[in-house]
N, CA, C and O of each residue as an XYZ file, in Angstrom:
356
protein
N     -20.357     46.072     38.684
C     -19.173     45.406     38.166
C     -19.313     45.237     36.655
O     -20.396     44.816     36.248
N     -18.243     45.543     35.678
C     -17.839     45.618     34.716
C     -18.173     44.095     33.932
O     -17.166     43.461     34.246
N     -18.771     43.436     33.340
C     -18.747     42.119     32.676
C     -17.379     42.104     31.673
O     -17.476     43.206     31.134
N     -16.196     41.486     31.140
C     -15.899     41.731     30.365
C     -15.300     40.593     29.773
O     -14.403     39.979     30.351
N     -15.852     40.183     28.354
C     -15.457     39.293     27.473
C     -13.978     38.837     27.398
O     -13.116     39.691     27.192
N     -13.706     37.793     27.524
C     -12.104     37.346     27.313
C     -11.897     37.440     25.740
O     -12.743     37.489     24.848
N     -10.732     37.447     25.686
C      -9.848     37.734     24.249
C      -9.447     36.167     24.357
O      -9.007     35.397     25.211
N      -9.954     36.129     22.659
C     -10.263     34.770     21.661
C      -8.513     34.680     21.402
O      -7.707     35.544     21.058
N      -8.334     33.056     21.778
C      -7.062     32.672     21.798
C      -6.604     32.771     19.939
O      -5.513     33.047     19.442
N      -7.644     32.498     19.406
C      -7.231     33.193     18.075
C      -8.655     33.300     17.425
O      -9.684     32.686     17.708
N      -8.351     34.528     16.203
C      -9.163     35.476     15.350
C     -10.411     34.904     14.615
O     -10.757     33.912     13.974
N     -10.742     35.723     14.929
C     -12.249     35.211     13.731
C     -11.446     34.723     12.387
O     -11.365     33.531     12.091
N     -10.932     35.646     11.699
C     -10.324     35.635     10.792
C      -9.086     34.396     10.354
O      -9.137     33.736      9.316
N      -7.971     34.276     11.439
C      -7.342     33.071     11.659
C      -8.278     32.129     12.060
O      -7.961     31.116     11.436
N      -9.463     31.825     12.892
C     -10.221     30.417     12.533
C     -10.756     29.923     10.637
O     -10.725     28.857     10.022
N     -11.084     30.968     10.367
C     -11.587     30.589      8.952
C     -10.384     30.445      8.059
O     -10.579     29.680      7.114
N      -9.127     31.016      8.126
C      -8.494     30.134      7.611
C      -7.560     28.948      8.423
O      -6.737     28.361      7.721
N      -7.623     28.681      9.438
C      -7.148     27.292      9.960
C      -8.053     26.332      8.874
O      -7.571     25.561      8.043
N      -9.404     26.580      9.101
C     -10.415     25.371      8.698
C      -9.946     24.930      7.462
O      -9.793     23.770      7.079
N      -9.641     26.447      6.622
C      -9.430     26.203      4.946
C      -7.834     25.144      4.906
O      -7.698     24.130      4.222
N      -7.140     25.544      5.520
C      -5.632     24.874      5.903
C      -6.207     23.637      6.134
O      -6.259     22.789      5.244
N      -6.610     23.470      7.164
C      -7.032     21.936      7.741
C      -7.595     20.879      6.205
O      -6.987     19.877      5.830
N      -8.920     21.465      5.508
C      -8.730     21.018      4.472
C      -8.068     21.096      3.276
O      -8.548     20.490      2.318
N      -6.904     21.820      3.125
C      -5.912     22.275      1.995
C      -4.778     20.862      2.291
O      -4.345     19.953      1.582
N      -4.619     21.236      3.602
C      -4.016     20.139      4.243
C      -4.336     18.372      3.723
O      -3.495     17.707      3.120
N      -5.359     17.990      4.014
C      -5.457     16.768      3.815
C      -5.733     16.794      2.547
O      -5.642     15.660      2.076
N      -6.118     17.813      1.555
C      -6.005     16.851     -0.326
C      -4.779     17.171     -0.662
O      -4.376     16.987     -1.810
N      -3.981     17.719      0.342
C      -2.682     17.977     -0.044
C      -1.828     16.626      0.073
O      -1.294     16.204     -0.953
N      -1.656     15.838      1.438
C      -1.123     14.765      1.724
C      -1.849     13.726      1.159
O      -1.239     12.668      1.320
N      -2.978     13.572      0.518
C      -3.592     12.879     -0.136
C      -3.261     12.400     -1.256
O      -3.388     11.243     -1.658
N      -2.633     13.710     -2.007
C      -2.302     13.713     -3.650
C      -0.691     13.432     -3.538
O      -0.042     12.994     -4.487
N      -0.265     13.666     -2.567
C       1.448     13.658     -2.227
C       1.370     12.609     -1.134
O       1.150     12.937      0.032
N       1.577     11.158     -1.560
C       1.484     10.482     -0.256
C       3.101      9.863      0.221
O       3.289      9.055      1.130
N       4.204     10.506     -0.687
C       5.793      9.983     -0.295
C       6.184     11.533     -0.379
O       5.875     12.504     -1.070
N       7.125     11.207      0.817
C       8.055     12.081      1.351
C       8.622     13.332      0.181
O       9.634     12.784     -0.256
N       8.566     14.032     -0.193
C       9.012     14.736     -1.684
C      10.599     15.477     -0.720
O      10.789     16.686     -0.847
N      11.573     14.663      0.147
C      12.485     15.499      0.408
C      13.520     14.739     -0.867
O      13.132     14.001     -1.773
N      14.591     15.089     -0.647
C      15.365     14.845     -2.368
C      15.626     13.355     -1.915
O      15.832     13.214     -0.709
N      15.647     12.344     -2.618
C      16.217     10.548     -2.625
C      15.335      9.780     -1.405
O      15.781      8.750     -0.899
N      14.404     10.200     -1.093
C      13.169      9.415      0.007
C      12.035      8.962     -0.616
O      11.441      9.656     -1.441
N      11.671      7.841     -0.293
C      10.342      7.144     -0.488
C       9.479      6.988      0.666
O       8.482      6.266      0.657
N       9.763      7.485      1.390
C       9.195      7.386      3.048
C       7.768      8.158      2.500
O       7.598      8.995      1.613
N       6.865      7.517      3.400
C       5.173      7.936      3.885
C       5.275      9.520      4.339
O       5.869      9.966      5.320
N       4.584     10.183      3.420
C       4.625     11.396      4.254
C       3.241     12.008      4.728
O       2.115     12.244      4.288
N       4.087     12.141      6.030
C       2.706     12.217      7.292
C       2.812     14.316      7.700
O       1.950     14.954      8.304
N       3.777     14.723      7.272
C       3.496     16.106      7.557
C       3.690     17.141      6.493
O       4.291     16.850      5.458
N       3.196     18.354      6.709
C       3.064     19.112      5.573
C       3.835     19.978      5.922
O       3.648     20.374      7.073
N       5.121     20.708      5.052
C       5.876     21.636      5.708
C       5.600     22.621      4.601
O       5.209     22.479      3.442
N       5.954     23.745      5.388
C       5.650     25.423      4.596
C       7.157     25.381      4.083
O       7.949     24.763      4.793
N       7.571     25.904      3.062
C       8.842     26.428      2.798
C       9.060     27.834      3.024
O      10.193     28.237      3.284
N       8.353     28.396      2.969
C       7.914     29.458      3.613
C       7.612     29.980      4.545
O       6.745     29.160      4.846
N       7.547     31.033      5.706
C       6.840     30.867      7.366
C       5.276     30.725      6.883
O       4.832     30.882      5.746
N       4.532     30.359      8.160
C       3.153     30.337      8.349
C       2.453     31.458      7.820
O       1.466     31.327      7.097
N       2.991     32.687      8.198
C       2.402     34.065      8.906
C       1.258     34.345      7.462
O       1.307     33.771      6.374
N       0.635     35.021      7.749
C      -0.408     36.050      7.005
C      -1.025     35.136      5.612
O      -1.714     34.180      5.966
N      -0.912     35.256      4.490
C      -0.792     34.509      3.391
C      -0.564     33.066      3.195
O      -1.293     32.180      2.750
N       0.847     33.067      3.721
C       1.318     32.105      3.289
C       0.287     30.536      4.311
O       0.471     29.366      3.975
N      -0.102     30.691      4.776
C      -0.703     29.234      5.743
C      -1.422     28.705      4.833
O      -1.461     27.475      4.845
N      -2.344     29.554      3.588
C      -3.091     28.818      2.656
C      -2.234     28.720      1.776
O      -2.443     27.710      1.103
N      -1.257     29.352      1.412
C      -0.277     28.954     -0.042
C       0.422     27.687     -0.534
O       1.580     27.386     -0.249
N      -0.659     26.763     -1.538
C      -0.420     25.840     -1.704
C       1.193     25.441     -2.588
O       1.727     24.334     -2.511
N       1.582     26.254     -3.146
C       2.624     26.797     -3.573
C       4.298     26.349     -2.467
O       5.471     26.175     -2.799
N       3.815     26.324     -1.562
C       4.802     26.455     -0.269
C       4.612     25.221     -0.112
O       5.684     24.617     -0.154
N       3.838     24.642      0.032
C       3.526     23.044      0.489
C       4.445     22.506      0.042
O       4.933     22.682     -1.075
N       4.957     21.421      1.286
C       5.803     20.353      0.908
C       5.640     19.266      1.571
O       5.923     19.325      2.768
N       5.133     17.935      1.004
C       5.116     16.537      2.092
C       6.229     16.458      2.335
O       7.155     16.959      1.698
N       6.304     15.553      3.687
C       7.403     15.492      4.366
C       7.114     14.642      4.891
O       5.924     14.653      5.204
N       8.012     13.259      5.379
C       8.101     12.405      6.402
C       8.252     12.707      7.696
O       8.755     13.827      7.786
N       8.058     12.248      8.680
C       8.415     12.755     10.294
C      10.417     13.113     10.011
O      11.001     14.178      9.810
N      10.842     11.958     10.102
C      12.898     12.654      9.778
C      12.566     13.390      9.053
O      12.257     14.345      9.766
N      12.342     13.738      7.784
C      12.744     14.860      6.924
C      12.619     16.211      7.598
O      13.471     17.081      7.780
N      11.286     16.158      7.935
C      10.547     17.120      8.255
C      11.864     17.850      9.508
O      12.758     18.663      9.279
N      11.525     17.222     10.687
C      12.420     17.566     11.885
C      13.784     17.778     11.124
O      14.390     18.817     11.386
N      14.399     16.798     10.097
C      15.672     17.310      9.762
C      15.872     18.880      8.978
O      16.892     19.568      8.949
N      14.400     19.191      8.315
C      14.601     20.217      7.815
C      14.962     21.659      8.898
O      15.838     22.496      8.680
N      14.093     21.633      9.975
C      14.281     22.581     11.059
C      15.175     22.500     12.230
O      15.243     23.252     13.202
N      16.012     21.175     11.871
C      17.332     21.243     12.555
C      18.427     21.941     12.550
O      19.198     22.583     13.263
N      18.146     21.458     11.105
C      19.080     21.662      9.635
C      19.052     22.912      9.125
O      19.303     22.901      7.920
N      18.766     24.389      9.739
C      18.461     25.395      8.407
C      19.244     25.860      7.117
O      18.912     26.027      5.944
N      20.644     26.026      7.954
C      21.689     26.229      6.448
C      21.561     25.359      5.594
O      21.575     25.653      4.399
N      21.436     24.315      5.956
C      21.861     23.078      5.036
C      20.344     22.785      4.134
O      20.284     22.216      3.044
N      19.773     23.056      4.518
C      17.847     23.021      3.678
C      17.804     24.226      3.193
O      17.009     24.425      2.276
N      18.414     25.034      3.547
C      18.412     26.341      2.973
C      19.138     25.956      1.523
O      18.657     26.042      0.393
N      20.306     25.555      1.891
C      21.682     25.517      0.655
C      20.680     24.624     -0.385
O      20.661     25.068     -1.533
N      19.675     23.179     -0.081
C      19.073     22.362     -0.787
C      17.758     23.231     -1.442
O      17.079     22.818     -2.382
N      17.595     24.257     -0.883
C      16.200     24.606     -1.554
C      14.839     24.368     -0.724
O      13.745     24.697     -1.182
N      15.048     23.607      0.874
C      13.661     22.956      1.547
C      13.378     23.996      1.809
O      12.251     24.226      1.369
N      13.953     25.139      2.513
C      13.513     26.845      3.147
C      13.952     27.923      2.201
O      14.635     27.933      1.176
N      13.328     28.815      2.898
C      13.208     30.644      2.111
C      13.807     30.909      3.056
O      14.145     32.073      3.266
């Protein structure tokens, strides 16, 4: 009988940069600790890409945007309308 290794729910390559994200992540919300959506002072607890995730962009600090929990969800409710504001690409 054949032994055969299972396929890694994700990449060698995608683990080493999750880790780098994970810490890009927290001096990110660190240095940005209010909401940066337009007229909010709210705590911001999540980090949104303006950009998708995919390839590059997950480390692109460039894309980073704090976000409050509403903002955040309103942004991906919302696409035309965050689009028309500038929150998405």
């Amino acid at each position: 009988m054949i032994r055969r290794t299972p396929i890694r729910r994700v990449s060698a390559k995608r683990a080493r940069a999750l880790k780098c994200y994970s810490l890009l992540r927290s001096a990110f919300l660190q240095a940005n600790p209010v909401c940066q959506f337009p007229h909010c002072n709210a705590h911001s607890v999540d980090l949104h890409h303006r950009a998708k995730r995919h390839g590059d962009n997950l480390n692109n600090v460039e894309e980073f945007r704090a976000r409050g929990r509403y903002h955040h969800t309103y942004v991906h409710e919302h696409p035309s309308e965050a689009r028309r504001l500038g929150l998405l690409k």
